[in-house]
N, C-alpha and C positions, 0 to 999 in steps of 0.2 A: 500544203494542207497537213502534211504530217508532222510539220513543225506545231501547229494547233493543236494539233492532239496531244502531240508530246509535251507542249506546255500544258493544257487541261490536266490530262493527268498529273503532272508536275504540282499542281495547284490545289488537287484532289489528295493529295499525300501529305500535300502539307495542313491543308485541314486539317484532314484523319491525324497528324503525329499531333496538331495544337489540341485537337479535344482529345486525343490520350491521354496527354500531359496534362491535360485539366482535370480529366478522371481523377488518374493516379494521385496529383493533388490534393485531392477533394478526398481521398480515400486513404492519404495518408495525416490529412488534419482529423478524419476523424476516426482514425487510429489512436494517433496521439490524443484526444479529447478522451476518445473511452476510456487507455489506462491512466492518464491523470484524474480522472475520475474514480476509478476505483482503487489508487492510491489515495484520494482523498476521502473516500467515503469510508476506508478501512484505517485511517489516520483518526478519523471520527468517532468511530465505534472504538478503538482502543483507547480513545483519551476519555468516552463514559462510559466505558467497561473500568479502564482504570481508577477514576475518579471515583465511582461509588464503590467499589472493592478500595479505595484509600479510606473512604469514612466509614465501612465495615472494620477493619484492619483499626482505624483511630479506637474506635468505642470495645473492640474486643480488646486491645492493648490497653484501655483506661480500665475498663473492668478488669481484668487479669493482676494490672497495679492495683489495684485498691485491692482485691483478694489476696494476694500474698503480702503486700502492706498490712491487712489487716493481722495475717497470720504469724506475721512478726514482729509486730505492735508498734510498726510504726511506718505511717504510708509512705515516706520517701524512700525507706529500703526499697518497698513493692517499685516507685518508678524510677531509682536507678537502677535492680534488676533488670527490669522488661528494657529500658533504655541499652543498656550491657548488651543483653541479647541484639537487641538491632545494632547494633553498633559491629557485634561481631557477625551477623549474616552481611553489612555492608564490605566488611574487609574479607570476607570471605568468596564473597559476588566478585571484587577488585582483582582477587590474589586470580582466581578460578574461573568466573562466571563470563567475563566478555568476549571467549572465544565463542561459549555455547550459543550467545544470546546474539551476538554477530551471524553465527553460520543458520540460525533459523532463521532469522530474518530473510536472509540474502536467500534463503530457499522459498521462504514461501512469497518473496516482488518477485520473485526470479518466474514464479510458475504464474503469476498474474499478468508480469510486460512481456513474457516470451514463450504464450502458449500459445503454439502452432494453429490448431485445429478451431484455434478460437477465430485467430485472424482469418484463416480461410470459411469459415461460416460469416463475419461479418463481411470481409471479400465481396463474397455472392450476393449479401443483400444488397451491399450498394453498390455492383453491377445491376442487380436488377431495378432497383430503384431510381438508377441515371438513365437508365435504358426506356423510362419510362416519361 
């Protein structure tokens, strides 16, 4: 008889460890859902943040040329001017700028896929949510 048991139990364990592993599963697909989510939703917001500050930036560089163009009596000075200028914040950005723009990045996905506090408040809800 206690061979019966000791297989029941046996069989009760192993349950219990398949639906752990199902949880845990389940809680780490939607882990991974949430931050590729809000890498993509903040991939989104920067490319129509970007986009309209590009055609702000377009039309104040086209006015700016035609104002110094006009002040120097002849508009193509005005947009190889402005064009110069961009030309040198590009080599500037190359020479200088790609450590800056690297180490913010990497800090601010870094605090969205590997904030603690976040994962254990989602944690709970979906214990409580399976539990259910």
């Amino acid at each position: 008889m206690s061979i019966f048991n000791l297989s029941e139990n046996i069989s009760k364990v192993s349950d219990d460890a398949k639906k752990y592993l199902n949880s845990s599963l389940e809680y780490y697909k939607l882990d991974s859902f949430k931050k590729m989510m809000n890498g993509a939703v903040s991939l989104v917001n920067l490319m129509v943040s970007g986009s309209i500050f590009l055609i702000f930036l377009l039309f104040i560089s086209v006015g700016l040329a035609i104002s110094i163009g006009e002040s120097l009596g002849t508009m193509s000075y005005g947009y190889f001017i402005v064009a110069g200028f961009y030309l040198l914040v590009f080599i500037l950005y190359k020479l200088f700028g790609k450590p800056f723009t690297t180490e913010i990045v990497l800090k601010k996905y870094s605090k969205v896929f590997f904030n603690e506090s976040t994962q254990e408040d989602v944690l709970d809800e979906e214990f409580k949510h399976l539990e259910k």
